[in-house]
N, C-alpha and C positions, 0 to 999 in steps of 0.2 A: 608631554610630547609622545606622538606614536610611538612603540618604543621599536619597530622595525622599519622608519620613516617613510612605511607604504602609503596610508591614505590617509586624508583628514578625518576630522568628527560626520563628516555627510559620505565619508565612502567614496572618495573623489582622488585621485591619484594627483600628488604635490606636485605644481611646476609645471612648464611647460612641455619637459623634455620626456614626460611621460604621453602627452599629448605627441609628440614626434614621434614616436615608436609606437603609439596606433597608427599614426595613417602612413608608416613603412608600412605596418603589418596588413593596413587594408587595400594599398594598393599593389602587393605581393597575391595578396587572396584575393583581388577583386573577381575572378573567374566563378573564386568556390563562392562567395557572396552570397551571389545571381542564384547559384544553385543550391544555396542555403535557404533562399527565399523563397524559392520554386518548392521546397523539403518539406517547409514550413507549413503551406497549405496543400499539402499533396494530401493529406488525409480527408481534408474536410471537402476537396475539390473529386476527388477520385470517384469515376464513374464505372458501373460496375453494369456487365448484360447481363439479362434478363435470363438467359440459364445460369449465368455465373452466379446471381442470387438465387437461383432455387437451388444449384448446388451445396452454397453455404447456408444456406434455410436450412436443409435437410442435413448437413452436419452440423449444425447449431440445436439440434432435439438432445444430441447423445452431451451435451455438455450445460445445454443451460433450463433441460426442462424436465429432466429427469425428475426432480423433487415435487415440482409442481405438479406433472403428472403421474405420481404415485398416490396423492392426497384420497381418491375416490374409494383406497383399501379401509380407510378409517374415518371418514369423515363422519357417519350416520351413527357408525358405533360411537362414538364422542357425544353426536350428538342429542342422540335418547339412547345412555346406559342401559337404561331399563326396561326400553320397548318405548315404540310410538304410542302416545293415549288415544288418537283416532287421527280421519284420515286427513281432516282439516289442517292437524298440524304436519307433517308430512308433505302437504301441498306448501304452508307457510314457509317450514324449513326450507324446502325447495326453491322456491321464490326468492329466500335471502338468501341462498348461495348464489342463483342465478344471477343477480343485480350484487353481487359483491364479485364477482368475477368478470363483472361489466366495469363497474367503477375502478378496482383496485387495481389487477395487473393490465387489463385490456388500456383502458382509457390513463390512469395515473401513470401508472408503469413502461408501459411497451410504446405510449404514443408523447407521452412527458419527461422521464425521467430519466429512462435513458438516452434522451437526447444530450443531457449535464454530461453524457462519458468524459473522461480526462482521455482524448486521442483512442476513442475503444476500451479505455481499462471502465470499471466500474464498481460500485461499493462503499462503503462510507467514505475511508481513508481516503478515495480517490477525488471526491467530493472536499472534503477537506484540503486536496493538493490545488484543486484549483481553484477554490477559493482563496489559498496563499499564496497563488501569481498573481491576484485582482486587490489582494488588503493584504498589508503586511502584519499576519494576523500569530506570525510563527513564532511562539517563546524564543526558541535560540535563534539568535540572530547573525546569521553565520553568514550571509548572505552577502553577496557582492552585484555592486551592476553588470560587470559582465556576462554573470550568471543569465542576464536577463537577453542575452545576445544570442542564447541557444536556438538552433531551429527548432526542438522540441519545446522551447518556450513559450508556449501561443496565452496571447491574452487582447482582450479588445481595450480599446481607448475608452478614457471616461469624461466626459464632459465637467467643465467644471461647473462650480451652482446645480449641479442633477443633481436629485434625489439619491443617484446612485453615488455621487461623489460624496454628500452630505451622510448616506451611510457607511461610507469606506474610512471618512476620518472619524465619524465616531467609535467605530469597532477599532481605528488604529490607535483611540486613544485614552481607550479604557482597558485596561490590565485585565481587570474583574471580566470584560466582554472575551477578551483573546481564552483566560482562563475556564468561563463558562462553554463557549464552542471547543473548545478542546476536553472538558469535560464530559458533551453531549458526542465527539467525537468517539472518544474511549466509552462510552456505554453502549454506541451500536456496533463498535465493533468485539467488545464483550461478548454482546448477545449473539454475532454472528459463528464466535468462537462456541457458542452454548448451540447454534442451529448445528457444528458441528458434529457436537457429539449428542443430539437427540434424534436428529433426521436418521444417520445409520439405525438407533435402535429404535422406535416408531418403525420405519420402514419396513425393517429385518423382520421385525413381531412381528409385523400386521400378515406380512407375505408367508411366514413360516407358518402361522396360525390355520391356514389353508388345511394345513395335513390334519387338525381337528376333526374341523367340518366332515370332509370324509372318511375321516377314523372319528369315531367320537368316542372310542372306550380308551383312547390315550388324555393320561391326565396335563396338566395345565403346565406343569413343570417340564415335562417331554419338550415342548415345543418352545419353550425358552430355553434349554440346551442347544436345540438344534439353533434357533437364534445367537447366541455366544459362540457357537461352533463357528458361523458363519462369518462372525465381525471377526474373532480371531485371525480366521482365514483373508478375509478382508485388508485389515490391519497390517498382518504380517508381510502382505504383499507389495506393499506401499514403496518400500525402496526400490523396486522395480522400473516403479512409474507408469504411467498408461500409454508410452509411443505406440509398444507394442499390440498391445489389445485395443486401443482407444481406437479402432475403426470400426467395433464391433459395434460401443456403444449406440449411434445413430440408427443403425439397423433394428436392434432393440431395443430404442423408443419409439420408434414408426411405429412397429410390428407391434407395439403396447399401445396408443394410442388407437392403433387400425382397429385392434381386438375390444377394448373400454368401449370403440364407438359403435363397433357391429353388435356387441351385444348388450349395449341402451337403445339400439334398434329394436333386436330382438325380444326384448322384454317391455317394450313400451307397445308394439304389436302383440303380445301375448296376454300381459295384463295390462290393455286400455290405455286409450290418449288421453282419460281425462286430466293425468298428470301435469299434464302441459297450459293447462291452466295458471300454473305456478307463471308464468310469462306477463301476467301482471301484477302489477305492483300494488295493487288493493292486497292481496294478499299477504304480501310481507307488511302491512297498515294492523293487518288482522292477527298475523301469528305476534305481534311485537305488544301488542293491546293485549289480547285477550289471553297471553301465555305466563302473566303473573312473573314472580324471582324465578321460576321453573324454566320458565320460558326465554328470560331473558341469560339467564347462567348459561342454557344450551347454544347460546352465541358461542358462547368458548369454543365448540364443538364445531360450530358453521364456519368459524375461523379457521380451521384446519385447512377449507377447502383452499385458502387463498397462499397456504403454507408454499415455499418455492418461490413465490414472489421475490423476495429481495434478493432471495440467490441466483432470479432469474439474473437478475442487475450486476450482482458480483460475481458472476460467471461470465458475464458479456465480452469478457476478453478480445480477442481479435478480429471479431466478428462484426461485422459492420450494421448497425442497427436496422437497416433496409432488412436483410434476410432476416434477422429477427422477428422484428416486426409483421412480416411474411409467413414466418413458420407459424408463428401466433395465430393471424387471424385468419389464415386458409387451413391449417390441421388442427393445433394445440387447443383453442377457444370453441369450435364446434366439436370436438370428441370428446371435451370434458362436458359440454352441455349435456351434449348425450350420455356418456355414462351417467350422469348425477340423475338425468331425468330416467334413466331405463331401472337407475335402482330404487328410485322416489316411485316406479311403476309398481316393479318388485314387494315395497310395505306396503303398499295401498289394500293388497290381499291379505298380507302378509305382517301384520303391526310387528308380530313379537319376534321377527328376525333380524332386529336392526342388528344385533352384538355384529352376526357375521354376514351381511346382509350380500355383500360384493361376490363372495364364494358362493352363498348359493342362489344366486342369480345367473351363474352360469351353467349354461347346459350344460347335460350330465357327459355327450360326447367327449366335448372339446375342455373338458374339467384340466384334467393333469397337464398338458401342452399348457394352458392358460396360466395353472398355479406352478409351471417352471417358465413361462416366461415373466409374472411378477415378480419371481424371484430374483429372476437377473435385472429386471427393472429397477428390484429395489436395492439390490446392488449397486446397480450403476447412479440413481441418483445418490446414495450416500459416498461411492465415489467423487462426484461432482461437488457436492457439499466439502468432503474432506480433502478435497484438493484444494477449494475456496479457502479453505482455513487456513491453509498452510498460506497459501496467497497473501491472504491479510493477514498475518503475523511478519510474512515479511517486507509489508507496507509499512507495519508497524518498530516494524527494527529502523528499517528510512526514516522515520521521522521522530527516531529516539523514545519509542515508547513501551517499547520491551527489552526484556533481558537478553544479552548474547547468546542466542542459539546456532545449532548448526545448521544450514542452509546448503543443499546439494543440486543440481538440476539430472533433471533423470531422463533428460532428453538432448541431444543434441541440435536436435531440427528447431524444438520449438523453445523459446527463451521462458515460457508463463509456466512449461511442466519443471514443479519442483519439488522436495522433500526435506522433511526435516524432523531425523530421528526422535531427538526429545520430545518435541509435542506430539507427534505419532503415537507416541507407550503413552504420554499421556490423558490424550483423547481415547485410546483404547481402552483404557483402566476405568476413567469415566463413566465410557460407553458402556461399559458390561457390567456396571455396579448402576449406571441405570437399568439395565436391561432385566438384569437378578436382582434389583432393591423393592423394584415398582412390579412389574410380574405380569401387566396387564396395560392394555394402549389408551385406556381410559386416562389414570394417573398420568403416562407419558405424555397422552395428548395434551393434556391442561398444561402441562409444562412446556411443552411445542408453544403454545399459544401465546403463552405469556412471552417469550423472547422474541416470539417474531413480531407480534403487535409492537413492543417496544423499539425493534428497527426500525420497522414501518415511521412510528410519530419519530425516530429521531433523523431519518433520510427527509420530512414531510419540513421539518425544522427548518434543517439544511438546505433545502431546498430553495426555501423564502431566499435566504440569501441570493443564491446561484439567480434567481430569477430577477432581483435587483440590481447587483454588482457584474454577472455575468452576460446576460442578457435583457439585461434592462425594459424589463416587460412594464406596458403601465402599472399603475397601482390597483385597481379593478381587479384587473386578470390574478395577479400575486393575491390580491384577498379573497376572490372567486375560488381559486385554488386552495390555498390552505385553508380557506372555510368548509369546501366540502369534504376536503382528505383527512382531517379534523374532526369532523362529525363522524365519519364513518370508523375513524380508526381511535375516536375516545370511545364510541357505544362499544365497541370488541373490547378497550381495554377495563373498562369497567365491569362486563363482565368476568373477565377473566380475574380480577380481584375476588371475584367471590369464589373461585377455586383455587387459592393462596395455598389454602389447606391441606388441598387434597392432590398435591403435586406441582402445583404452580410457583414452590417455593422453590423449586431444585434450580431451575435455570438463575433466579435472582442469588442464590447460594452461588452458582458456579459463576456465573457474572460477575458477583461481589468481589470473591475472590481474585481472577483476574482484573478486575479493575483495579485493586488496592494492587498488586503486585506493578500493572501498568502504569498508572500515579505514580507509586513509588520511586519505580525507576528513573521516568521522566521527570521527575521532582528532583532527585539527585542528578540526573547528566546535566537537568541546568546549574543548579548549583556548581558542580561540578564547572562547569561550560564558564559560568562568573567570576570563580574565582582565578581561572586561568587566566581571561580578559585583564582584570584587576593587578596580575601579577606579574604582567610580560614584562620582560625585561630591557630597562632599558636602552637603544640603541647609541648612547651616548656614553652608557660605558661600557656596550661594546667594542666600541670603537676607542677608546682610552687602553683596551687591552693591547692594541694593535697589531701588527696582521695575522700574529704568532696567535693571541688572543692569551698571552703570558702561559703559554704551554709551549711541551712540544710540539709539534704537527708529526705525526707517523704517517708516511705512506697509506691509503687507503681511503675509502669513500664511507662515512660515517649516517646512516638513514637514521633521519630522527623522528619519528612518528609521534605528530600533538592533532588536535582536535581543533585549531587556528587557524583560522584561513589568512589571519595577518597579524604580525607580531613574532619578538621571538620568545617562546615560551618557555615558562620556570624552570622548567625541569634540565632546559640548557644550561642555566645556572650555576643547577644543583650538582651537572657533572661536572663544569668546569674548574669548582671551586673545591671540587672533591678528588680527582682525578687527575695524575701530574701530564696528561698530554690528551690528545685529540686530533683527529682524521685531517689529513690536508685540504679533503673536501667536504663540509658539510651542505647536506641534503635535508630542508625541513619539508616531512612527505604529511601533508593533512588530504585523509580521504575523508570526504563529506559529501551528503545526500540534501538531494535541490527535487523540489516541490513537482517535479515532471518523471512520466512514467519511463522514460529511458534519456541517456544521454551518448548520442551519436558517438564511436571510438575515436575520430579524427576530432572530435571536439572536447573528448574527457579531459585532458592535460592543460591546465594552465604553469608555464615555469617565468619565475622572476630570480633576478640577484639581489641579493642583501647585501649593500656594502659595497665598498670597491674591489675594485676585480681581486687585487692581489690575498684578498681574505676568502676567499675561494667559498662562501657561500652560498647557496641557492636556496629558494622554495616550489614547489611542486605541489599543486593542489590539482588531486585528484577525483571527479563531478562523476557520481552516479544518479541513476534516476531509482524510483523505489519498485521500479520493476529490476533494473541490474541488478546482477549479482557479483559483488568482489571477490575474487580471489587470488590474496599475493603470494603469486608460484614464480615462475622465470619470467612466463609471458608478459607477464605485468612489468616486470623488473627492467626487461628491455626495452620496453615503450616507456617505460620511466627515463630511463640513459640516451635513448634515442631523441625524446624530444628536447633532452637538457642539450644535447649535442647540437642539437635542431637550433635550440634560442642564442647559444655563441655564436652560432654563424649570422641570423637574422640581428642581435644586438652587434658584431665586430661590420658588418655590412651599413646599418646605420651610423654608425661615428663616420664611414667613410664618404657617408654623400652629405653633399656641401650644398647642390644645386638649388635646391625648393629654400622658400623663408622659411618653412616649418625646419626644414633641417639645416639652417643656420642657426637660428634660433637654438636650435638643440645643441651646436657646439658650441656656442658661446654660455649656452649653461652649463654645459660643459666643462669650458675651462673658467667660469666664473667658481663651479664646482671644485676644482683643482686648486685653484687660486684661494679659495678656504679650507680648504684639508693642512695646504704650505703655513697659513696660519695660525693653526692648531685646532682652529673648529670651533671653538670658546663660544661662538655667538647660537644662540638656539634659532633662530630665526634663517642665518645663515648657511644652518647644516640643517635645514629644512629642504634647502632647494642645494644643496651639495649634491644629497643624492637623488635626486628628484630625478635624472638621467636614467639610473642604472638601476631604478628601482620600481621599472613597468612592467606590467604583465603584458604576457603575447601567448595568444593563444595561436599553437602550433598547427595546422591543419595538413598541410601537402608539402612533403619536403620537394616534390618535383619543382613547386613555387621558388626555394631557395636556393637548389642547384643552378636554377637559370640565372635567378638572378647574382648569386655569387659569380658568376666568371664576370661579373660586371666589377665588380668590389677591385679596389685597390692593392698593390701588392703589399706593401707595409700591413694594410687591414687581414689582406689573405694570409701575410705570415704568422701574425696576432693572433687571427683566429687556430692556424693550424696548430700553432704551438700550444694552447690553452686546451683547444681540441684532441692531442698526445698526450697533456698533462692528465685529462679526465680520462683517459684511458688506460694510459699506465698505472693511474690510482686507483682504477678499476680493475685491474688484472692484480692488483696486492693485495686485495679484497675489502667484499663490502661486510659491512655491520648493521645490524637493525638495531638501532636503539629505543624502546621502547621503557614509557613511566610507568612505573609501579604503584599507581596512590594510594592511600589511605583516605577515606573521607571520614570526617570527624568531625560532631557539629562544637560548637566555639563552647564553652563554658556558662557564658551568659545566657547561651539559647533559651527557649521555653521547652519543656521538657516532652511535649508531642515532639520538637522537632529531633531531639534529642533521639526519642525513640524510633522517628522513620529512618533517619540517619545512620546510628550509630547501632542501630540494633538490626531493623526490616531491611535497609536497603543496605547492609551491611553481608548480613546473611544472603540477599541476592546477590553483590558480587561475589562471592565465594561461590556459591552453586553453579553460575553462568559458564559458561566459555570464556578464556582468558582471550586480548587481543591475539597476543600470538597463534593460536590456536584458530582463530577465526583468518588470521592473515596467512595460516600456512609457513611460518617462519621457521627453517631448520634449526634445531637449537645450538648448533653449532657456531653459530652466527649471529644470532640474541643475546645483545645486552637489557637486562634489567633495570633501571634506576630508582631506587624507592624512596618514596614523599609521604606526607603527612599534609592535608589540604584541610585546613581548617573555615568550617565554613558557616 
């Protein structure tokens, strides 16, 4: 039997009288409903004028195109080290960058892919989010229907017999399928964690290298200094956040852009149109053929150019894919054409300048103005990239697949600017041990390469899904697409296997590592997460305790923080059976993260009772999105208390109305309910629907809703509630407790000894390093209890 006699084995709340206290609660809300529904497609519906998108166009350069438009500092050096061999190839090279700037971000990216946004958010994880409102694709299965009642909850209907339904129950019902997509999820977001800390140093080099060119009697180490000075400074600045400066950035990707594109003007006018040849596609037929293992390795290098792509996608944040798409192909897609052709002008003269080809391509006027503003170019897009990181680590906390870090917002205004210390020092540490490991943008770049191509195939993966399940494209289109994104982005990854050697192993090092640590963890919170399930505790003997629960009761409100969305959990047990007394009120408070990039504050609160009244329990589940950010301070506490305050009056309200069937029905289960408690409960089927009353969730939204409607409620009901009402106050003014588990995870004896070791050893030593709950909750210690367990698993 459930052991907190919430919902059956399908997630379905017992009895009728749970169905009564929804449709109180929806014809109390019927008003917010309407305006839930309106909420719901406000995003997708929102029409936006024709200045207001070129106003977000043009602030969407300083946020999502920074990286993509720095590529043109290094792309040539990557791609002939050693100098161009003549001019043929040169034109070749050109040609493939031209048609992979076409294919990759223009046409896959900017006019496909980011259409999959999750509500504007973007990026693997986000792709992974809505793919788990369309298949229940999610390990922990924490989930409830209500969940699915969110305005932020959009998902489309699926036909049944479609292909798309026929794929949704296979992924639902293969373990191996749920395991392998979560797998392929944590590798692109690995890699993304790796564009972090390569984009700043790539960038930094290639920009600081400037001061060579026109000093050339400084040595090669000078100007990796000044690069490390730079990130340093970069780095250290991060708790700041960007509110501040972030209006700067836009103006400083224009003005980069405007510059790249006036002087691939000037240089394609200086040294000859013939470059522009490259605009057919015989060429890239010809460089691919006749360029031998030489020819095709230097793909590595041509891939640079498409470098920014993905972060264009997991930068998309707020911004509405219109101006995007707008900034793309009226500025971003003709200034890169042009710089890449005005410096393909530049070799043509010039074979043996590719190392630094960008720098002296610029007139010797406007040299220094040019090489301080790359610099803040290059700045700012590895700002953008390191702010993405931080982003996706804390998608990845939502959906339990990193270790407890700290999480800060460093902005007031905007809810997406955020920081967080630890991975900060350690993408700085990284960073600057690539920067002084490798020495030169060469090594870097193959390593850029390698992590972005591998985003690239595993967003292309993803995708397929998205294009079945979410928008249900034919079958054509879906194989039309992943056959071309496929082709283009296995020939980049094949070469980039042939510089494994020569740099291309750093990112799969740094990848590896965060992946095992992200496994890990996730490995454990399910475990974790199962055996809890497994162990809840009876509600039949808690009710044999009775009301006392064979303690004392002391004055005060006791928060029990579990990981349950239903059930009462072990660790209540463990104190009861250990401990000679406990809180007259207990509060079982589960925060948990749901598949959606925000969760509305009037809708975060779900409160139910456990039990009957006089045992004074409740539960509290509290719904963030993996864009929110928790933090339990007062604010929280009171909207905790608030809404519990909120569900006595809406449950003491409902016992009183008699009028409708539904709410007969509900008193006569009611005292059917009562009429077997007087029995002693003995029958399990019977104290099934005993508390099937008093054990519905209401999702709280508007108390204005329940002020109105209490002056209606009965006086016996209004005295009920006010007294119970005085009692959760008075308990609350004697104070609260945070009761939080202490566990121990320990794999079982019999285990296999791999498990043994991720267990007991790896993800052992991760919780000890992490942030303790308290710690993440903000809990005075004053006011923290501990419980400590052994969870054998």
């Amino acid at each position: 039997m459930d052991s907190s006699v919430e919902f059956n084995e399908d997630g379905d709340t017992r009895g009728g009288g749970g169905n009564g206290m929804w449709v109180l609660d929806q014809k109390i809300d019927e008003p917010m409903d309407a305006e839930a529904g309106r909420l719901k497609n406000m995003y997708r519906e929102k029409k936006f004028s024709a200045l207001l998108l070129l106003r977000l166009a043009y602030q969407s350069l300083g946020i999502v195109y920074g990286d993509l438009g720095t590529s043109p500092l290094y792309v040539f050096y990557n791609t002939f080290p050693h100098g161009a061999k003549d001019q043929e190839d040169v034109i070749g090279a050109l040609s493939l960058i031209i048609y992979s700037l076409t294919l990759v971000p223009l046409l896959k990216y900017v006019f496909i892919v980011l259409r999959a946004n999750d509500n504007g958010q973007g990026g693997t994880l986000a792709l992974y989010s809505l793919l788990c409102r369309h298949a229940n694709i999610q390990i922990i299965p924490n989930q409830h229907r209500t969940d699915e009642e969110l305005t932020t909850y959009s998902r489309s209907t699926i036909r049944e017999n479609s292909f798309a339904a026929k794929t949704k129950r296979w992924l639902e019902g293969h373990a191996f399928t749920k395991n392998t997509i979560l797998m392929l999820v944590l590798v692109g977001t690995c890699m993304v964690i790796g564009d972090g800390i390569l984009t700043p140093a790539i960038s930094v080099l290639s920009a600081s290298g400037g001061i060579k060119v026109n000093r050339p009697d400084l040595s090669n180490e000078v100007v990796v200094v000044v690069a490390v000075v730079i990130l340093i400074g970069l780095f250290s600045l991060q708790h700041y956040g960007t509110d501040k400066v972030g209006w700067l950035f836009a103006p400083i990707v224009l003005l980069w852009f405007l510059l790249i594109g006036g002087i691939g003007i000037f240089n394609i006018y200086k040294h000859g149109s013939t470059v522009l040849k490259a605009f057919s596609p015989v060429y890239t037929y010809r460089y691919l053929r006749g360029g031998g293992r030489e020819g095709w390795t230097s793909l590595g290098g041509i891939l640079l150019s498409i470098t920014g792509t993905e972060a264009l996608f997991a930068d998309l944040s707020h911004f509405p894919v219109s101006s995007v798409q707008i900034a793309f192909t009226l500025l971003v897609f003709p200034c890169l054409l042009l710089a890449y052709s005005g410096q393909a002008a530049y070799l043509m003269n010039n074979l043996d300048h590719s190392r630094d080809v960008f720098y002296r391509s610029i007139p010797d006027r406007i040299y220094w103005p040019v090489f301080a503003v790359a610099t803040a170019a290059a700045i700012v897009a590895s700002q953008a990239t390191i702010s993405a990181t931080f982003s996706i680590i804390k998608q990845a906390l939502a959906h339990g697949c990193f270790p407890r870090v700290k999480v800060v917002h460093t902005s007031k205004k905007f809810l997406g600017q955020i920081y967080s210390p630890d991975i900060n020092w350690i993408l700085m540490i990284l960073c600057i041990a690539v920067t002084a490991g490798f020495k030169n943008q060469s090594q870097i770049g193959n390593a850029y390469g390698t992590a972005v191509v591998l985003v690239m195939l595993v967003t292309t993966l993803l995708m397929i899904l998205i294009m079945i399940l979410v928008w249900r494209c034919h079958w054509i289109l879906v194989v039309l697409f992943t056959g071309l994104s496929l082709i283009v982005e296995c020939t980049y990854f094949s070469a980039v296997l042939f510089k494994v050697d020569q740099g291309g192993w750093a990112p799969l090092a740094i990848a590896g590592a965060f992946l095992v640590v992200m496994y890990v963890w996730h490995y454990g919170t399910v475990k974790r997460y199962e055996f809890e399930v497994h162990s809840k505790v009876s509600m039949a003997w808690i009710l044999g305790l009775g009301p006392s629960l064979g303690l004392v009761r002391v004055p005060g409100i006791g928060l029990v923080y579990t990981e349950l969305a239903s059930g009462v959990p072990h660790i209540f047990s463990h104190f009861i059976t250990n401990l000679p007394a406990i809180h007259s009120v207990v509060v079982f408070v589960c925060v948990k993260y749901l598949p959606v990039y925000t969760v509305p504050e009037e809708e975060r609160f779900l409160v139910k009772r456990i039990g009957p009244k006089n045992f004074h329990m409740f539960r509290c589940v509290a719904r963030y999105g993996y864009k929110d950010l928790h933090k339990k301070d007062d604010d929280f506490e009171k909207k905790l208390f608030h809404n519990l305050f909120v569900f006595v009056k809406l449950e003491s309200m409902m016992e009183s109305c008699s009028d409708s069937d539904e709410y007969s029905l509900y008193g006569q289960e009611t005292a059917q309910s009562r009429e077997g408690l007087n029995n002693g409960g003995n029958n399990a089927s019977l104290m099934d629907s005993t508390f099937s009353s008093v054990d519905s969730i209401v999702s709280v939204r508007s108390p204005s809703h329940v002020n109105s409607t209490a002056q209606s409620s009965g006086h016996a009901s209004h005295q009920t509630e006010v007294d119970e009402v005085e009692f959760l106050n008075r308990c609350r003014d004697a104070g609260v407790v945070h009761i939080l588990g202490n566990t121990v995870v320990v794999a079982r004896r019999e285990s296999r000894f791999y498990k043994k070791i991720v267990i007991n050893y790896v993800y052992a030593f991760l919780r000890k390093i992490c942030r303790e709950n308290s710690v993440i909750f903000n809990i005075p210690h004053e006011s923290l209890l501990n419980v400590g367990q052994i969870f054998y698993v």
